[in-house]
N, C-alpha and C positions, 0 to 999 in steps of 0.2 A: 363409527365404531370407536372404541376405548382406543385400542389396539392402535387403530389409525392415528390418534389424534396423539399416543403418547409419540409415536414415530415420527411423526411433524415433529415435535415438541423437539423431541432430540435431533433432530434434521438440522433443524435454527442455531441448536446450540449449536453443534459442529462447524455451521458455516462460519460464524462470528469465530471463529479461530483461526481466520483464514486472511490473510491479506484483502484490506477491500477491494482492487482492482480483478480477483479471482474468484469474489463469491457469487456474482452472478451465473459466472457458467458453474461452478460444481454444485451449486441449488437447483439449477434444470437438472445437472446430469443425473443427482441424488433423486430427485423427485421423480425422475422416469421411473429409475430403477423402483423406487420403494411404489410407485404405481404398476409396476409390473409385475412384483411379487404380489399386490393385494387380489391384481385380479386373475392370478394364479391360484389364488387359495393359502398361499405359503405367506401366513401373518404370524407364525414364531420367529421365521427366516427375515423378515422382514424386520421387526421388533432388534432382532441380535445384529443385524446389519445397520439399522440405525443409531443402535448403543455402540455398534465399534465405530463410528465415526465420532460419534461425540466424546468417546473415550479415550480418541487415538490425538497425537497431539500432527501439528501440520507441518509438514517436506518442509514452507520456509515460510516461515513470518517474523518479515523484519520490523511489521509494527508492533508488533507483540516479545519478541525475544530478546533477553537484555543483551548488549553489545558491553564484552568489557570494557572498550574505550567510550563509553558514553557513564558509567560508574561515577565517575570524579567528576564529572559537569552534572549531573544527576543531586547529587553529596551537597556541592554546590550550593547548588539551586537550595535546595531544600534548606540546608543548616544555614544558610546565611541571610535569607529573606527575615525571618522571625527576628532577629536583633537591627535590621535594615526598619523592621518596622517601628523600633522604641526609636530609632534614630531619627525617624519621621514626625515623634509623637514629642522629641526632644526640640527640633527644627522646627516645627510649628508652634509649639509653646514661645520658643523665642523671638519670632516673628508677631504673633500675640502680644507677646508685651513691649514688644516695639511700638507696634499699631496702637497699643494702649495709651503710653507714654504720648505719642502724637495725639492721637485724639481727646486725650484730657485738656489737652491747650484750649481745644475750641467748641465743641461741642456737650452736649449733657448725658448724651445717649453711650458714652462711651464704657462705661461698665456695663452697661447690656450687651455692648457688642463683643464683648471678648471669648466669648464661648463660640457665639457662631463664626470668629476668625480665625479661633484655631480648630473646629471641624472642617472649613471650606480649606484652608490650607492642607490638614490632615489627609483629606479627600483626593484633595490633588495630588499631596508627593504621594497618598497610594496607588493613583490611577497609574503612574509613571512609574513605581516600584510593577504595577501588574504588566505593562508593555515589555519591561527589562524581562519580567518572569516570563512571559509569554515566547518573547526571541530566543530567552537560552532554551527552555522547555522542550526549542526542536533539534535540539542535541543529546535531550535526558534519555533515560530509560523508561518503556513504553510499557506497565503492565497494567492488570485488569481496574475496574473503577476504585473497588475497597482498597486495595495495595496502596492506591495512589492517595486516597484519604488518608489514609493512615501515615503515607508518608509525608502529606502536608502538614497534620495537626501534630504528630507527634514531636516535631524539632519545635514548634510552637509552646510546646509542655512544657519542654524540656526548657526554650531559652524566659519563660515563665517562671519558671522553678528559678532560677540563677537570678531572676530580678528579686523578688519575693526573699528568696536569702539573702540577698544585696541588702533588703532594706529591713530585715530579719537584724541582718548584723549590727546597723546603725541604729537598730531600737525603735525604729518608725513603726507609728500606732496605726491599727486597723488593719495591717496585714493579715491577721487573721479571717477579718470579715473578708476579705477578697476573696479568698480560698473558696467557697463552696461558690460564687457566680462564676468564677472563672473555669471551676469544674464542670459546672453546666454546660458553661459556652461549648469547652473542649468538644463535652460529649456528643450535644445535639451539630456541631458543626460539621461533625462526619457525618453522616447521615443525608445532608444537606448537599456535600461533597462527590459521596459517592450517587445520589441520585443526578446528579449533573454530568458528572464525569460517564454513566451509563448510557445517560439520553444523548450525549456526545458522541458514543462510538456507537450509536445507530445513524449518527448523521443527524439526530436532529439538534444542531445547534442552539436554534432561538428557545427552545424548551429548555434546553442545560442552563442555561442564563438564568433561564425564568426562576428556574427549580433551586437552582443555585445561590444567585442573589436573595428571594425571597426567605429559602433559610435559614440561609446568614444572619439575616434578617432576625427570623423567630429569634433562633439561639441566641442572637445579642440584647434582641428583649426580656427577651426569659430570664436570662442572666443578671441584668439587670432588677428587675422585677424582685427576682430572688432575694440580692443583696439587698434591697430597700425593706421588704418585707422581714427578713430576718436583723436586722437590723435598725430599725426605725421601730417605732410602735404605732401601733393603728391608731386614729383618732376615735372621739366616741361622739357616733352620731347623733347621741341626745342633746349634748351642747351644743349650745348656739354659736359659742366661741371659740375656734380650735385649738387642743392644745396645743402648750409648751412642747417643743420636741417631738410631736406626732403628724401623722402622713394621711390622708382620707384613702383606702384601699381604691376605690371607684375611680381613680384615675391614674390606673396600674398601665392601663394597655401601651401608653402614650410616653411612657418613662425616659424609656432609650431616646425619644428625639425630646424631651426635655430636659437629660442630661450635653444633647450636642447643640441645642439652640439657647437655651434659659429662657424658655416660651411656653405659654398652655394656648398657642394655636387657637385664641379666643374664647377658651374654655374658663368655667367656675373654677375650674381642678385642672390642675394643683392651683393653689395659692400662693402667691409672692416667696411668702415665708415656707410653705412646702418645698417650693422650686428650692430654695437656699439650702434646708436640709438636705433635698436627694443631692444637689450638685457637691454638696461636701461632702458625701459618703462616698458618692461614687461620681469622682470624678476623672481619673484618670483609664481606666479600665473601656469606656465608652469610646476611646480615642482611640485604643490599641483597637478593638475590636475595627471601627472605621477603618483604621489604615491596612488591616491584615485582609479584609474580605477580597477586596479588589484582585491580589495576586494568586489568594488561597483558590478561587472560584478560576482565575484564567488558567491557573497551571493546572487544578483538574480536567479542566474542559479543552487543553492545549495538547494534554500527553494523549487525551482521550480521542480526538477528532481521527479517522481511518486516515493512513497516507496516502499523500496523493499518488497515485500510479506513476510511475516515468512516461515522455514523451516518447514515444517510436523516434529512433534515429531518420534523419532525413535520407534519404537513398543520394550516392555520388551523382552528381549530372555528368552524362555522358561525354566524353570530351570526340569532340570531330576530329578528324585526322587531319 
């Protein structure tokens, strides 16, 4: 019956409001009930019983309700990761042309190699910025999936916004073009965010990764992709030759990891001279994104995880006389 299945519907809702260590039992006790009214006949009774649970908020949940003193480690976390990450994209750049510096002494390959040693570096100080995020995470404040996207992307915007005038101020070309892929990214990154952080607080972790990571993912190809395309001009398939200054669209999908490697993965496309093009339009933007995923994805999926229950205290052992 409708009737029945909206009162489920709202039954779920209401539990998920509930500290995880208590939903199992008031899921039985609800589900007796709202099966005792159906086979009574009383399905308005049933209906209004199951909207006041899902409407009423819960006695106590401490994984869900802000704790003033977890505010300012909350604050924290959030505003200060996003410029931890230009610091990351500064640090491995330097590192970069260190390695460069050494490796021109002796081998040939060393301009190839400079892109993919400041993404594996990037990689790394992000992995160890998402550990950092992850520990303080279980001090933040605890709300629902969106709140928490929104609280990760947004200080991202924002210390976005402050580089972009930084380099606004000093007259630095191309900042305009930056603007609409970094918008993109913004956008589809909550999305990405909140669906991880959701599959999170039902417990299924490896899903929230999945959903998370892969996201991440789209949005920073997309973004990518964007700025190439509005920015570059198509080549023209009729020639045989390709132009001056133009990109072959047909090797869009693959963009983002040929701006972090300088590679077509054995491909016809891009071309030598296409790779050079994308990597000098968009080259710095690639990086940020790398270093930001790693923390953006643990802290939604960290605030999100149900708390653990406390241990039962152990009982005194009896002392003999």
């Amino acid at each position: 019956m409708v009737t029945g299945r909206v009162a489920a519907f709202l039954l779920r809702v209401a539990v998920r409001r509930w500290p995880a260590e208590l939903r199992a039992g008031l899921a039985r006790e609800w589900a007796a009930e709202l099966h005792e009214l159906t086979r009574t006949g009383r399905r308005w009774t049933m209906l209004r019983f199951a909207a006041s649970l899902a409407a009423s908020r819960a006695a106590t949940a401490p994984d869900r309700v802000p704790v003033p003193g977890r505010l300012w480690p909350t604050a924290g976390v959030l505003l200060l990761a996003p410029p931890a990450c230009v610091a990351v994209i500064v640090v491995a750049a330097l590192v970069m042309n260190l390695a460069y510096g050494w490796l021109s002494f002796g081998v040939l390959w060393a301009t190839a190699a400079q892109l993919p040693i400041w993404s594996v570096v990037a990689a790394g100080l992000g992995v160890l910025l998402a550990l950092v995020v992850t520990r303080a995470a279980r001090r933040t404040v605890r709300v629902g999936a969106l709140p928490t996207a929104l609280g990760v992307v947004l200080p991202i915007a924002a210390t976005l916004a402050v580089v972009l005038g930084w380099f606004t101020s000093r007259a630095e070309s191309g900042v305009a073009e930056m603007v609409p892929g970094l918008l993109l990214w913004l956008a589809l990154l909550v999305p990405a965010l909140w669906g991880a952080g959701a599959l999170a607080r039902r417990g299924r972790t490896r899903a929230a990764w999945l959903v998370g990571l892969l996201g991440a993912l789209v949005a920073a190809d997309a973004a990518v992709v964007l700025t190439v395309v509005s920015t570059i001009p198509a080549s023209v398939p009729a020639v045989a030759d390709l132009p001056p200054g133009s990109v072959d669209r047909i090797s869009a999908p693959p963009w983002l990891f040929t701006c972090l490697t300088d590679w077509s993965f054995g491909l016809p496309r891009p071309t030598e001279w296409e790779r050079f093009l994308i990597t000098d339009q968009v080259l710095v933007e690639p990086m940020f994104y790398l270093a930001c995923t790693p923390y953006a994805v643990a802290y939604a999926i960290a605030v999100a995880r149900p708390a653990r229950a406390a241990a039962p205290a152990a009982e005194p052992a009896p002392v003999s006389a």
